[in-house]
N, C-alpha and C positions, 0 to 999 in steps of 0.2 A: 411478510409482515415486519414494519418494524415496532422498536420497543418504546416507551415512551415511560419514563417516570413521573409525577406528578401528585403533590401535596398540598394545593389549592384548591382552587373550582374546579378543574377538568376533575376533579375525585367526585365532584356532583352529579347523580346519574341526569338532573333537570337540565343541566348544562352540554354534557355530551349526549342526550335527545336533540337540542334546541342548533348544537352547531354540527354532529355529524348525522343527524338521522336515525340513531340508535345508541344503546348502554354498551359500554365497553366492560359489561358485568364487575364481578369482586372487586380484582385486578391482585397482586402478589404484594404483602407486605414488603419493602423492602428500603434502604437505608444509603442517605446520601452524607458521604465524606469532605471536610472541607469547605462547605458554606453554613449558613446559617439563614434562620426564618428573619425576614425584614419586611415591612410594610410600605405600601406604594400609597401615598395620598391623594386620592382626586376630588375631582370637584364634587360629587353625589357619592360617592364612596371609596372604601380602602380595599387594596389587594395584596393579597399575601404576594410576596415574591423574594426571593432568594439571591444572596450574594457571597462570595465564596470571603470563607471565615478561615483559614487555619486553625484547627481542632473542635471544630464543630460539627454538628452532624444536624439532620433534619430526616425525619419518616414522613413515611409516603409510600402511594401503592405503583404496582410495576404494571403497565398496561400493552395490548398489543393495538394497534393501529395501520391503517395504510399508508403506502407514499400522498394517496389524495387527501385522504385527513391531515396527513400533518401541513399538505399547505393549509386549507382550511383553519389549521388552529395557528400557522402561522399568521394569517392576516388576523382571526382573533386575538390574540395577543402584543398585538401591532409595535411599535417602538422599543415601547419601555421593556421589552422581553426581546432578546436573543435566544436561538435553538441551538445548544451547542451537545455535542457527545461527552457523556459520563457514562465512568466504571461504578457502578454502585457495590455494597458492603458484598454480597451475591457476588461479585465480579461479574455480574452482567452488566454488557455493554448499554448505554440506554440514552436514547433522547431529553433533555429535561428545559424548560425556559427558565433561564435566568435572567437578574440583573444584566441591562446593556448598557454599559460604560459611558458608552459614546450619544446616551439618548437625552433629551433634552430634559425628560423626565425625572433626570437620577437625582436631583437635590429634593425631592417629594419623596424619596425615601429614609426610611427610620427605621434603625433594628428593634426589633420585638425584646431583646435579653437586653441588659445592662452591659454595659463596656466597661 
């Protein structure tokens, strides 16, 4: 199993029925270093997503999934999200989508806090 962090929609059990077939229950409190919460603007709605902050943190819960779900959530989360490996506050190792740099997307985003 891998580990997958997450503090947006995949935290909705309606969401993880709908894309893998089942609830990835609880999942483990647990705490990301270095980004910060930021908003994706679309066309019918907005999505939380994340971009790395220096001294900022974001909660969120620690979940297990397979190698077949997390393609799965990769093509849900399509461009505007990258899957990269973080050490969360735990020091567990953990899958998380963030901000993708390089996506066409990235100017549709706005940080949540004040600068």
């Amino acid at each position: 199993m891998e580990k997958l962090f997450a503090y947006g929609t995949l935290c909705d059990p309606a969401t993880q029925e709908r894309l893998l077939g089942r609830l990835l229950g609880d999942g483990a409190p647990d705490t990301l270093r270095g980004y910060r919460l930021s908003r994706l603007r679309g066309i019918h709605h907005d999505y939380t997503i994340v971009q790395p902050k220096a001294g900022s943190t974001v909660s969120g819960r620690l979940y297990e999934v397979t190698r077949e779900e997390l393609a799965l959530l990769d093509v849900y989360e399509g461009e505007a999200y990258q899957r990269v490996s973080v050490t969360l506050m735990s020091k567990t190792r953990a899958w998380l989508y963030c901000e993708n740099p390089r996506s066409r997307f990235s100017h549709h985003i706005e940080p949540l806090e004040s600068e």
